[in-house]
BAFI-3210 file (N, C-alpha, C; in Angstrom, 3 decimals, decimal comma, padded with zeros to 6 digits):
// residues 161
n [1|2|3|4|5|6|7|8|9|10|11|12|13|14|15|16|17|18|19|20|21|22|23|24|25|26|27|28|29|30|31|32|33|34|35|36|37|38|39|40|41|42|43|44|45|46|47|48|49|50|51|52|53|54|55|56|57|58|59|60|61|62|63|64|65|66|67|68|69|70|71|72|73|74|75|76|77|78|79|80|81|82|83|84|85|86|87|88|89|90|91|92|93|94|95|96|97|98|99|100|101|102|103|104|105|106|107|108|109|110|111|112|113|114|115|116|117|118|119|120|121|122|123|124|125|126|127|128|129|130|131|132|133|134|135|136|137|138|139|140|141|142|143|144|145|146|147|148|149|150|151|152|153|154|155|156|157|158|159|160|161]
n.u [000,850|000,555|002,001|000,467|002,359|002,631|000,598|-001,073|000,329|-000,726|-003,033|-003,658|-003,562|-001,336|-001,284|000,476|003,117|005,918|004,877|005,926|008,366|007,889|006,755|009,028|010,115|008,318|006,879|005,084|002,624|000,938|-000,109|-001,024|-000,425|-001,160|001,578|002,718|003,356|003,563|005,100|005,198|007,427|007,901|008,762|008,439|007,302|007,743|005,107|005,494|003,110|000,942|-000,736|-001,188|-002,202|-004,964|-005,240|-005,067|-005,064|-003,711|-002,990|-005,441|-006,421|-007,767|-010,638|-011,263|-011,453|-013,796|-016,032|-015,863|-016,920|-019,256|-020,894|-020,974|-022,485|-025,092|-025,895|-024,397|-024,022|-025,546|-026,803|-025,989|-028,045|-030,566|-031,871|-030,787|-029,065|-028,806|-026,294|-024,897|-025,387|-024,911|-022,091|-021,479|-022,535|-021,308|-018,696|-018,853|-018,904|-015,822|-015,446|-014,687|-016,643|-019,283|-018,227|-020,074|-021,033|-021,355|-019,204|-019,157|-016,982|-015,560|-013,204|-009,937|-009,088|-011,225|-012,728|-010,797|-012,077|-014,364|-014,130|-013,269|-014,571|-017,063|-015,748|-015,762|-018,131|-019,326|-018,234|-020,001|-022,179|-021,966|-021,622|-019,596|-018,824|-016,344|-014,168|-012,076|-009,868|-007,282|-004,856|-001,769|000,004|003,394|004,379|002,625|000,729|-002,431|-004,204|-005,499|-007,485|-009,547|-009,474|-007,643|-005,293|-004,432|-004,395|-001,634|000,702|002,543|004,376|004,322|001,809]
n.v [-001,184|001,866|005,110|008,468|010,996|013,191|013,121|014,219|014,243|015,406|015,712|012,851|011,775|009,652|007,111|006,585|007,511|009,336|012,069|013,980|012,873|010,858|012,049|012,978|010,775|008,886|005,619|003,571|001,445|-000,816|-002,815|-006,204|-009,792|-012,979|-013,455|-011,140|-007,976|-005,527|-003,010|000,940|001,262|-001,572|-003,693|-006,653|-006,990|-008,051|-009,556|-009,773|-009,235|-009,713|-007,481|-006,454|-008,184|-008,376|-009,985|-013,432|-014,945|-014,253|-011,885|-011,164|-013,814|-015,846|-017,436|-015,754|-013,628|-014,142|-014,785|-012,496|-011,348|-012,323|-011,713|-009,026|-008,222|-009,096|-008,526|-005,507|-003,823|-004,047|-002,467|-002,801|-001,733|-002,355|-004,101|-006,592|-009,351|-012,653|-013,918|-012,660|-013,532|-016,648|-016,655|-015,488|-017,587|-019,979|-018,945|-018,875|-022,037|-022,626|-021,081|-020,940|-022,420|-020,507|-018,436|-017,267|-015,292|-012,884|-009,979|-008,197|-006,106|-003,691|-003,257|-004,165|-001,530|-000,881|-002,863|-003,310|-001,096|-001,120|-003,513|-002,586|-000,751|-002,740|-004,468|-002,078|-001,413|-004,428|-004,585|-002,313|-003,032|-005,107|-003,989|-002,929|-000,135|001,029|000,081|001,014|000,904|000,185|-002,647|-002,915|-003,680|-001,933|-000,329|-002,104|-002,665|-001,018|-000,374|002,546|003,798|005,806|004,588|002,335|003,319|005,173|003,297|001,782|002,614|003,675|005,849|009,291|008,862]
n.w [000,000|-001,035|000,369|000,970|000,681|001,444|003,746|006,801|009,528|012,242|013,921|015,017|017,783|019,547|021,680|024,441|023,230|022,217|020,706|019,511|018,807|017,032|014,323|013,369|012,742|011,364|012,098|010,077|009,699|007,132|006,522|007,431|007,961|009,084|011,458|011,720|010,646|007,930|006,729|005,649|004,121|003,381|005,202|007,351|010,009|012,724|014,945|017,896|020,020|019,190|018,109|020,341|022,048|020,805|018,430|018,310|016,820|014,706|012,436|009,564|009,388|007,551|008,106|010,384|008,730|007,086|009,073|010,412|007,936|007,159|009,155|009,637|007,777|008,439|010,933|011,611|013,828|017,099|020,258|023,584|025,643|027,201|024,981|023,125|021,382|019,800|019,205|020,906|023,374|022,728|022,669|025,188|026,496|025,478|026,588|029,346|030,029|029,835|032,178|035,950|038,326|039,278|038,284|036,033|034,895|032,511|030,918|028,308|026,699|024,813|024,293|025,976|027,729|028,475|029,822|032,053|033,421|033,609|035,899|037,956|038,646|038,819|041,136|043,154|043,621|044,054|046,469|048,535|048,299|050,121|052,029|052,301|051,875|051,848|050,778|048,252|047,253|045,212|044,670|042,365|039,777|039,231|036,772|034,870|032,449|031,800|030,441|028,749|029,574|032,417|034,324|034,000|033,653|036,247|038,079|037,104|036,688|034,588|033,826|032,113|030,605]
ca.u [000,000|001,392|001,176|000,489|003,728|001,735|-000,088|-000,540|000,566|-000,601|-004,501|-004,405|-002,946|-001,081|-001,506|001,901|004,038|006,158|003,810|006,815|009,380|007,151|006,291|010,478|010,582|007,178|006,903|003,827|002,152|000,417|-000,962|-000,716|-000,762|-000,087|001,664|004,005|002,874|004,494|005,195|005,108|008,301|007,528|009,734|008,634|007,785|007,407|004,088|005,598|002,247|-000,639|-001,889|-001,727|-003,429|-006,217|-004,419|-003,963|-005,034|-002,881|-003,444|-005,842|-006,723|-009,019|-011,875|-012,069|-012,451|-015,125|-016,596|-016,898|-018,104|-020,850|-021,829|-021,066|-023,349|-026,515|-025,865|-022,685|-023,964|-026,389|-026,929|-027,027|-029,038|-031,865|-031,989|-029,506|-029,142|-028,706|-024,733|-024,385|-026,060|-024,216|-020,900|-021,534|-022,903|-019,954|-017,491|-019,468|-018,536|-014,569|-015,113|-014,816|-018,145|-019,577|-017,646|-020,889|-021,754|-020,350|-019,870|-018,592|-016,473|-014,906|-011,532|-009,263|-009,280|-013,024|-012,813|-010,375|-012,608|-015,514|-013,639|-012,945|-016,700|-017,923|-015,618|-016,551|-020,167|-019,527|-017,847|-020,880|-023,159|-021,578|-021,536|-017,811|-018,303|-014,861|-013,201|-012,097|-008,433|-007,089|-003,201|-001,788|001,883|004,037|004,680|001,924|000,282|-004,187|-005,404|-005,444|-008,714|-008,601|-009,297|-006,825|-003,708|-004,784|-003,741|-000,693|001,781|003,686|004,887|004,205|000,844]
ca.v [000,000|003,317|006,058|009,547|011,747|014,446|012,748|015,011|013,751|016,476|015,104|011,668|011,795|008,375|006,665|005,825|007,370|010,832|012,005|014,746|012,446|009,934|013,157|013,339|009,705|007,708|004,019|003,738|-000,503|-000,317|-004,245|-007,467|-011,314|-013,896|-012,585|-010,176|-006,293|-004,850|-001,476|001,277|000,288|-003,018|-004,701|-007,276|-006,645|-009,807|-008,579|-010,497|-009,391|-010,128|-006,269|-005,847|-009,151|-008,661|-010,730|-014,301|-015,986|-013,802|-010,948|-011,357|-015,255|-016,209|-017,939|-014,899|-012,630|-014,681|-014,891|-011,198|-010,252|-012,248|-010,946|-007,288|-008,356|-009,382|-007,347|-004,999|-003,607|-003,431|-001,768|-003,793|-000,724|-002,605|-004,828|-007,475|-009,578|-013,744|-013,817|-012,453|-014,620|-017,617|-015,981|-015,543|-019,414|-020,753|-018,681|-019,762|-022,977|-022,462|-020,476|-022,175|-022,808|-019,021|-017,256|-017,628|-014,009|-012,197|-008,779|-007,814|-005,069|-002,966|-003,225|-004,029|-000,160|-000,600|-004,034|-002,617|000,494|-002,024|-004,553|-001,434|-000,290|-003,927|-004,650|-001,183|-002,150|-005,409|-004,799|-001,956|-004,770|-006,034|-003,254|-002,611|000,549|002,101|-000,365|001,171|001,160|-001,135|-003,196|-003,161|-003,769|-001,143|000,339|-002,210|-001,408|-001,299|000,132|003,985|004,844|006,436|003,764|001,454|004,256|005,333|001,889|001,330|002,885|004,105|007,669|009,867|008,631]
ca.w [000,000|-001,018|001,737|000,500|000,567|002,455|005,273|007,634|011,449|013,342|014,251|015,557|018,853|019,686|022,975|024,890|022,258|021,829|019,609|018,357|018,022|016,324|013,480|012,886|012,328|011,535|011,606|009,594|008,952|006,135|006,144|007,944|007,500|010,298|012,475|010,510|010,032|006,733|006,781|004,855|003,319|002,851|005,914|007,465|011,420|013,853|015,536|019,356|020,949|019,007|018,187|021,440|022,785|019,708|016,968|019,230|015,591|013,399|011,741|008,675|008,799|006,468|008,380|011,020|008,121|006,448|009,980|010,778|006,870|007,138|010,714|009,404|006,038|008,521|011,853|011,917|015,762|018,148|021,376|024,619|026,156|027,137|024,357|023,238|020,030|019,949|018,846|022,407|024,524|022,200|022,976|026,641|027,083|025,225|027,246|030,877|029,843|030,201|033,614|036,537|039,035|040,330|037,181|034,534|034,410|031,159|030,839|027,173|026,348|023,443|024,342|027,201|028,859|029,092|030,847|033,324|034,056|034,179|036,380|039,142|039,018|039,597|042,402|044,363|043,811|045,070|048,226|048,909|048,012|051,195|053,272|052,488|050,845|052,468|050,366|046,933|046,586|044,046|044,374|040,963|039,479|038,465|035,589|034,455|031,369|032,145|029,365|028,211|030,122|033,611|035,054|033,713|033,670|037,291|038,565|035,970|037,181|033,694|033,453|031,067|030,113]
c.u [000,888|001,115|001,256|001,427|003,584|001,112|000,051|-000,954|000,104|-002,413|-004,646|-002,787|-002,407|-000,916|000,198|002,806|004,572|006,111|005,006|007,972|008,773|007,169|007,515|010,713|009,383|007,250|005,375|003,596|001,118|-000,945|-000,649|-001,255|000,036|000,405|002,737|003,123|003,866|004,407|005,256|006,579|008,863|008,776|008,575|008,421|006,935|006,071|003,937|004,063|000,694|-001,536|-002,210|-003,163|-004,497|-006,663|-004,023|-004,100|-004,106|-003,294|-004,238|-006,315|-008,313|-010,052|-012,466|-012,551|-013,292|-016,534|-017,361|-017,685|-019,476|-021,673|-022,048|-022,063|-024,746|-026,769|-024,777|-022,955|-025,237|-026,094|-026,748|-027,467|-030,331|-032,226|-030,702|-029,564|-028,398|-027,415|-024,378|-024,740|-025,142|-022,862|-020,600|-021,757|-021,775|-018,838|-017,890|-018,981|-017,067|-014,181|-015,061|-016,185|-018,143|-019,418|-018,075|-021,217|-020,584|-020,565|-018,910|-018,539|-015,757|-013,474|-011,117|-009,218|-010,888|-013,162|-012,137|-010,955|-013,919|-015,205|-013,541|-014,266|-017,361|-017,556|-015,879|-018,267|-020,276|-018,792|-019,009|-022,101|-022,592|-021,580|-020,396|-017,751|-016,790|-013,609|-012,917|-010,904|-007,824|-004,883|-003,410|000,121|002,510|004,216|004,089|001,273|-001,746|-005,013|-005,090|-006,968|-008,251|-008,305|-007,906|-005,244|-003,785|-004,183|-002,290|000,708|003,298|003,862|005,208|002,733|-000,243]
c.v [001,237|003,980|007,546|010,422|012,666|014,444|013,604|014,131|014,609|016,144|013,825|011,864|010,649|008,292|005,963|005,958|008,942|010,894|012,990|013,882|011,285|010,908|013,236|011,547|008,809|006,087|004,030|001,948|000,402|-001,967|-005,136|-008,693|-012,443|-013,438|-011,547|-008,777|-006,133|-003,095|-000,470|001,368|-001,026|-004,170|-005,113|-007,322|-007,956|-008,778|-009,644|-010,567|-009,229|-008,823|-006,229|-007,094|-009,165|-009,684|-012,357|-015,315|-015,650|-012,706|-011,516|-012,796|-015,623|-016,846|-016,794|-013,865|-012,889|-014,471|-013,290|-010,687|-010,785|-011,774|-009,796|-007,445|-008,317|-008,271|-006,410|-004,218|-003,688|-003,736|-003,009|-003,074|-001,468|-003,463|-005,574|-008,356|-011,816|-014,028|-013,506|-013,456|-016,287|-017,411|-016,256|-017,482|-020,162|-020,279|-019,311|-021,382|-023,408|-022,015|-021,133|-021,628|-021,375|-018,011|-017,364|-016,777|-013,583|-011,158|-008,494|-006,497|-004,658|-003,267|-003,804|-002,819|-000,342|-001,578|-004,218|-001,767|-000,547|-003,048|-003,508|-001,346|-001,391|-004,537|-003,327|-001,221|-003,217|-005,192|-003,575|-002,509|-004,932|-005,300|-002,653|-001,632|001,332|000,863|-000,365|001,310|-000,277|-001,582|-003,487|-003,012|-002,460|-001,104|-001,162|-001,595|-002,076|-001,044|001,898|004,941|005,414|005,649|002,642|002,441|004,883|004,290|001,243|001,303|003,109|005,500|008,303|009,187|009,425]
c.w [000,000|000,069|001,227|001,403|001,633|003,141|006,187|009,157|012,265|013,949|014,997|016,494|019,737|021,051|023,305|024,020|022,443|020,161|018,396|018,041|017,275|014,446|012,865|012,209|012,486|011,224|011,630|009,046|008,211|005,972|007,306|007,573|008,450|010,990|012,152|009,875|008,840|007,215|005,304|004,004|003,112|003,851|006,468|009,283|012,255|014,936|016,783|020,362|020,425|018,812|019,476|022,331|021,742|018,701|017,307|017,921|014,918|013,434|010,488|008,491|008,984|006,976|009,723|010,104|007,460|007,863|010,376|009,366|006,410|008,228|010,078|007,991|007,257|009,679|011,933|013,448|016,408|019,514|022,688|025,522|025,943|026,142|023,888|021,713|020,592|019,581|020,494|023,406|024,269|022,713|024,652|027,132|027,054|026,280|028,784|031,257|030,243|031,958|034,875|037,670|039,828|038,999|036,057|034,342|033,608|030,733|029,577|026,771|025,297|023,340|026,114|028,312|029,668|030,077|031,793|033,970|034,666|035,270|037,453|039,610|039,330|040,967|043,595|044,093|045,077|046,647|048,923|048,768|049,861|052,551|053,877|051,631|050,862|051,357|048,310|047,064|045,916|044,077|042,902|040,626|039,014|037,734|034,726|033,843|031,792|031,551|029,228|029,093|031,473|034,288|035,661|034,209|035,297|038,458|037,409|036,431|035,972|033,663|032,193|029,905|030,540]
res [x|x|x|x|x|x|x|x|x|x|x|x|x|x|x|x|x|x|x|x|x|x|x|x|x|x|x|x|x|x|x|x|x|x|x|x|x|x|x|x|x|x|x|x|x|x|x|x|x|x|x|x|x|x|x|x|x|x|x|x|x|x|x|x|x|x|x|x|x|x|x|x|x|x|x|x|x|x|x|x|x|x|x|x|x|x|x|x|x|x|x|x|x|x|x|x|x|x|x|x|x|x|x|x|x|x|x|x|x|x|x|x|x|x|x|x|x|x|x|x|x|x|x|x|x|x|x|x|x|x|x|x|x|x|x|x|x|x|x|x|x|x|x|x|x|x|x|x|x|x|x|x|x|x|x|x|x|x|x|x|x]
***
């Protein structure tokens, strides 16, 4: 994929990166296949962590993208505000299945930041559920990475995020 000469860098604001020394020297992917990003000059980059945990099939293989373009052909979203859609409920059953005995509730999220922010907010629920509302402070590793929300970077412990 070519990359136009004149892209301008100055709009999309990159997460966990110096965004000006990124602008002096861009490393721009352009594609992927398996587990190997190309770039925009056509090397070759070992992609060690899966897009970031996203990618644990590959990048690009051929029966997940048959999989989502017929989902995105019949439903491409809906809401679970109050209503919900049968792909979810399938999803959730199958995964209940793996969990072990107590751990059958399934709460599905967008990303990893969200399911850290959501994972905070359900345990200070639950311990005021209990009558433990004094208990909201969260142990978490250092310079652990939690996601980009507040939640997640709040408990992280990287600098300069």
């Amino acid at each position: 994929m070519e990359v136009n000469k004149n892209l301008n860098l100055d709009n999309f604001w990159i997460p966990f990166t110096n965004n000006t020394a990124f602008k002096k020297s861009p490393r721009l992917l352009v594609k992927a296949h398996g587990m190997y990003y190309i770039s925009d000059d056509g090397r070759r980059i070992l992609d060690a962590i899966s897009g970031m945990w996203c990618c644990n099939a590959g990048h690009c293989h051929p029966h997940i993208v048959k999989a989502v373009q017929e989902q995105i052909a019949e439903l491409d979203y809906a809401t679970a505000f109050n209503m919900a859609h049968p792909k979810a409920f399938e999803l959730a059953n199958k995964i209940s299945t793996l969990t072990p005995e107590g751990l059958d509730k399934i709460f599905f999220a967008n990303s990893g930041s969200e399911a850290v922010d959501t994972s905070m907010k359900v345990a200070i629920a639950y311990y005021a559920s209990k009558g433990e509302s004094k208990r909201t402070r969260f142990i978490s590793r250092e310079k652990g990475y939690h996601g980009v929300n507040f939640g997640g970077t709040s408990v992280g412990g990287i600098p300069n995020n």
